[in-house]
mmCIF file of the C-alpha atoms, coordinates in Angstrom:
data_MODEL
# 
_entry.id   MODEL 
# 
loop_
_atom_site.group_PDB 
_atom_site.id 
_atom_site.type_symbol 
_atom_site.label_atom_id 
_atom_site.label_alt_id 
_atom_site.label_comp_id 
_atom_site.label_asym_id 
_atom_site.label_entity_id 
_atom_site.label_seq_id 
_atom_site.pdbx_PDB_ins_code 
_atom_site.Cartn_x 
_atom_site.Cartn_y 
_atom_site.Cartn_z 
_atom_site.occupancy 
_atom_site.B_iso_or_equiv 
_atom_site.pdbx_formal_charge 
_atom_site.auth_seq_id 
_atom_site.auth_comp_id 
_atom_site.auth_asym_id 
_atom_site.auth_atom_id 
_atom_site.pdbx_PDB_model_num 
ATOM 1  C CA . UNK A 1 1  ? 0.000   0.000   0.000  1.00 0.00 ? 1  UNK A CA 1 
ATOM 2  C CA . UNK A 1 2  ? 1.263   3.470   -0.978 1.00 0.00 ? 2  UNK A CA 1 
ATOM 3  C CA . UNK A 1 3  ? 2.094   6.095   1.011  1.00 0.00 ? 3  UNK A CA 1 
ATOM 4  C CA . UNK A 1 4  ? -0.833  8.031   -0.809 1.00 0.00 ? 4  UNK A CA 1 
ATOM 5  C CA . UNK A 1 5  ? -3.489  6.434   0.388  1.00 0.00 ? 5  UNK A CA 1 
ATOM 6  C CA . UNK A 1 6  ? -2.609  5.227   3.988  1.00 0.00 ? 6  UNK A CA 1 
ATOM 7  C CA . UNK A 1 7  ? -2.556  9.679   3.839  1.00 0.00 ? 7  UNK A CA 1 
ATOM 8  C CA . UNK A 1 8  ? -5.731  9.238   2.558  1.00 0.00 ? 8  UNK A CA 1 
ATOM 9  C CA . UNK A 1 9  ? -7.242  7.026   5.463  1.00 0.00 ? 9  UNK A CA 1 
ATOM 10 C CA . UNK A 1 10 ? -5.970  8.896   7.768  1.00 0.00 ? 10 UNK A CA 1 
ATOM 11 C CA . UNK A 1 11 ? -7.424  12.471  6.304  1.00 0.00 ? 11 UNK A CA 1 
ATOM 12 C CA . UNK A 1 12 ? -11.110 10.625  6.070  1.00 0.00 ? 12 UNK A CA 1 
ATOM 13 C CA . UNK A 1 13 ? -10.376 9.497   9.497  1.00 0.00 ? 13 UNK A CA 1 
ATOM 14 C CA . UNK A 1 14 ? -9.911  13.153  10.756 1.00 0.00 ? 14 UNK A CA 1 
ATOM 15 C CA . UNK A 1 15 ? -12.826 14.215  8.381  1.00 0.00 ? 15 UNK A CA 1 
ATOM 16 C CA . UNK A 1 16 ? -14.704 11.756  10.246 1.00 0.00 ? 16 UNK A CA 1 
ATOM 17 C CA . UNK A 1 17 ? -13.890 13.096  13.549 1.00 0.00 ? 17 UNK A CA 1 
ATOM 18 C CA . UNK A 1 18 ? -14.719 16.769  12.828 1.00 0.00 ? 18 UNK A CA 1 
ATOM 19 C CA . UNK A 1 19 ? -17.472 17.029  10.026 1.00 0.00 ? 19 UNK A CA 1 
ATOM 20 C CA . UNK A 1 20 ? -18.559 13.821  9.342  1.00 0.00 ? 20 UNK A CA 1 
ATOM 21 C CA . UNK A 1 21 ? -18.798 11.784  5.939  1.00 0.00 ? 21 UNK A CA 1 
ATOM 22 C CA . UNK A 1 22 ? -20.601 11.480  2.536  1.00 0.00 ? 22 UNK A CA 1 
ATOM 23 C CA . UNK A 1 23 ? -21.700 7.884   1.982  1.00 0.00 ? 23 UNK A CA 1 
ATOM 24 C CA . UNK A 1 24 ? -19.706 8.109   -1.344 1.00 0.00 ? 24 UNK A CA 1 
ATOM 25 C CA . UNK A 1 25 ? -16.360 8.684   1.481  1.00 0.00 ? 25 UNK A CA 1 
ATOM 26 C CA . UNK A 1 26 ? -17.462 5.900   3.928  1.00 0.00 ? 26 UNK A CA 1 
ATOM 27 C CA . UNK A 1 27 ? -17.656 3.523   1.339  1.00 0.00 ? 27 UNK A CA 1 
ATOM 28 C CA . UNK A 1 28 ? -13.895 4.509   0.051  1.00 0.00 ? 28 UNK A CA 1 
ATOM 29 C CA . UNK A 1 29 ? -12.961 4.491   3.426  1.00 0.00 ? 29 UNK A CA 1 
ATOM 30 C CA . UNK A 1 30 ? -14.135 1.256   4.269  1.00 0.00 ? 30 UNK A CA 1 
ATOM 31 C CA . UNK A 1 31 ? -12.453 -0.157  0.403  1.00 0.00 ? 31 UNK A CA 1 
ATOM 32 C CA . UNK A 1 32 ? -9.393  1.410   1.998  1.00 0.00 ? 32 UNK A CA 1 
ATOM 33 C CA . UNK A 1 33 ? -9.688  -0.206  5.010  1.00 0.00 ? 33 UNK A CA 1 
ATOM 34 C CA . UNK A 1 34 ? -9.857  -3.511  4.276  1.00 0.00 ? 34 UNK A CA 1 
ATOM 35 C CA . UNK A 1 35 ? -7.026  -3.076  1.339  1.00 0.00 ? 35 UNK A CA 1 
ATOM 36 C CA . UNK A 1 36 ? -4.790  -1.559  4.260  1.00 0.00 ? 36 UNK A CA 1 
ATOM 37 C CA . UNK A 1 37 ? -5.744  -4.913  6.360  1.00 0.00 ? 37 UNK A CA 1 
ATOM 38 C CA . UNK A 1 38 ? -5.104  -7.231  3.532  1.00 0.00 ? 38 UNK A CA 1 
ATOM 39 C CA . UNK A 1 39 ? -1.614  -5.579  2.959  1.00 0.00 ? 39 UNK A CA 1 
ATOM 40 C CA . UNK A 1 40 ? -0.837  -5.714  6.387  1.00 0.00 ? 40 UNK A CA 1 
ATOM 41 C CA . UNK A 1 41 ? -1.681  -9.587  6.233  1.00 0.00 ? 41 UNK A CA 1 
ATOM 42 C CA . UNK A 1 42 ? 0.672   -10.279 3.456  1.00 0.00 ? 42 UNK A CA 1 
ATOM 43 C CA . UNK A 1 43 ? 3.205   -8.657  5.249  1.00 0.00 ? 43 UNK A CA 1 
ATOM 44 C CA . UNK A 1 44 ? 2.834   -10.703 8.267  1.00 0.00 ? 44 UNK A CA 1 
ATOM 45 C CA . UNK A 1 45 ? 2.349   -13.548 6.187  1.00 0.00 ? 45 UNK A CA 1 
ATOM 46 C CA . UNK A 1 46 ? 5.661   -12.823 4.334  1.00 0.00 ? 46 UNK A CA 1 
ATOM 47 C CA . UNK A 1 47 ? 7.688   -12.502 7.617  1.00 0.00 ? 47 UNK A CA 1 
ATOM 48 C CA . UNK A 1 48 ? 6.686   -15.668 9.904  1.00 0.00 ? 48 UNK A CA 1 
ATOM 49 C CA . UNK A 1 49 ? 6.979   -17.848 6.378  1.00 0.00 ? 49 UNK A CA 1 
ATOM 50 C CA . UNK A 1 50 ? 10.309  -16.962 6.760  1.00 0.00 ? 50 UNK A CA 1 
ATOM 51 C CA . UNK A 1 51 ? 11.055  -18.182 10.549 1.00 0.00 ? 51 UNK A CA 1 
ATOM 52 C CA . UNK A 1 52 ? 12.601  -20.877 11.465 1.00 0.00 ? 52 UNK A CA 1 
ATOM 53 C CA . UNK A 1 53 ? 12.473  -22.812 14.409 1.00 0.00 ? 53 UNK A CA 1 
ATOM 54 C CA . UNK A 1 54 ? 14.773  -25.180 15.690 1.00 0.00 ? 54 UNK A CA 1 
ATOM 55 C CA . UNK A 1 55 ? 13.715  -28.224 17.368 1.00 0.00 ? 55 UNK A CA 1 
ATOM 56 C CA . UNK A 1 56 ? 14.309  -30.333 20.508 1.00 0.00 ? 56 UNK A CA 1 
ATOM 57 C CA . UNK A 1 57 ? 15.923  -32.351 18.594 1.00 0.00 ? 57 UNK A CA 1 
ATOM 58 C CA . UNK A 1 58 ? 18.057  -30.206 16.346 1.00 0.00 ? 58 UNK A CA 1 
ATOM 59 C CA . UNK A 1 59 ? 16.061  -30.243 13.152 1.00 0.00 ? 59 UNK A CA 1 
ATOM 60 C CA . UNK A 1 60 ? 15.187  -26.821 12.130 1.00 0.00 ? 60 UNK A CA 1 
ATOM 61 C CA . UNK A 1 61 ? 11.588  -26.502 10.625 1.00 0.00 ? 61 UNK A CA 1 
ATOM 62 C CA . UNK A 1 62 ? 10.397  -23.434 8.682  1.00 0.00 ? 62 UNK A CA 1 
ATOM 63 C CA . UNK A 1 63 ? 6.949   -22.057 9.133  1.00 0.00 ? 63 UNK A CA 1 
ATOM 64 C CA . UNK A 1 64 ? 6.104   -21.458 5.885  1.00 0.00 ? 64 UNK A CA 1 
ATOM 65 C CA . UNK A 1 65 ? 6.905   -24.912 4.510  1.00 0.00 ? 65 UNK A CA 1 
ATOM 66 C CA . UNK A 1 66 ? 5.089   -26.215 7.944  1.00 0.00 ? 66 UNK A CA 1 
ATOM 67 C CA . UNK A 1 67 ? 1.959   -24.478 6.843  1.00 0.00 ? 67 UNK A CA 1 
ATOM 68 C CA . UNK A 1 68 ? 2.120   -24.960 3.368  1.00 0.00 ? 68 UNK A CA 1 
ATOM 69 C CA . UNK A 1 69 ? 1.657   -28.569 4.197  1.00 0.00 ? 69 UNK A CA 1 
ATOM 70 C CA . UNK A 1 70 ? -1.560  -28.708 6.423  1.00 0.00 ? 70 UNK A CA 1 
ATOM 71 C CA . UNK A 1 71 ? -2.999  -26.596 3.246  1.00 0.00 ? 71 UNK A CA 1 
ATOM 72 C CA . UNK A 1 72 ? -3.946  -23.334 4.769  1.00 0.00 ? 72 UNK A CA 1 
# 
């Protein structure tokens, strides 16, 4: 997500706050919203796929090939 519109979330948010909003802006905040969510998601994703873990029994297992294989 670009820097443009997390600006523009936050300026709707604010808008919110102090005049209120069209139903034309709650519905693009909302689409922004969940994009911003989503994003933030793939990020996470991104980052524990690439942890590793090592074992009791000195085998190192990676989380994203670990979950990759239940099928989530």
């Amino acid at each position: 997500m670009d820097e443009k519109k997390i600006a523009r979330i936050n300026e709707l948010y604010h808008r919110s706050k102090a005049e209120g909003l069209t139903d034309a802006e709650k519905e693009e905040q909302a689409a922004l919203r969940r994009e911003y969510i989503e994003a933030v998601r793939m990020n996470l994703r991104g980052q524990l796929d690439r942890i590793d873990i090592r074992e009791a029994d000195g085998t190192v297992t990676n989380l994203g090939e670990k979950h990759a294989k239940k099928g989530n």
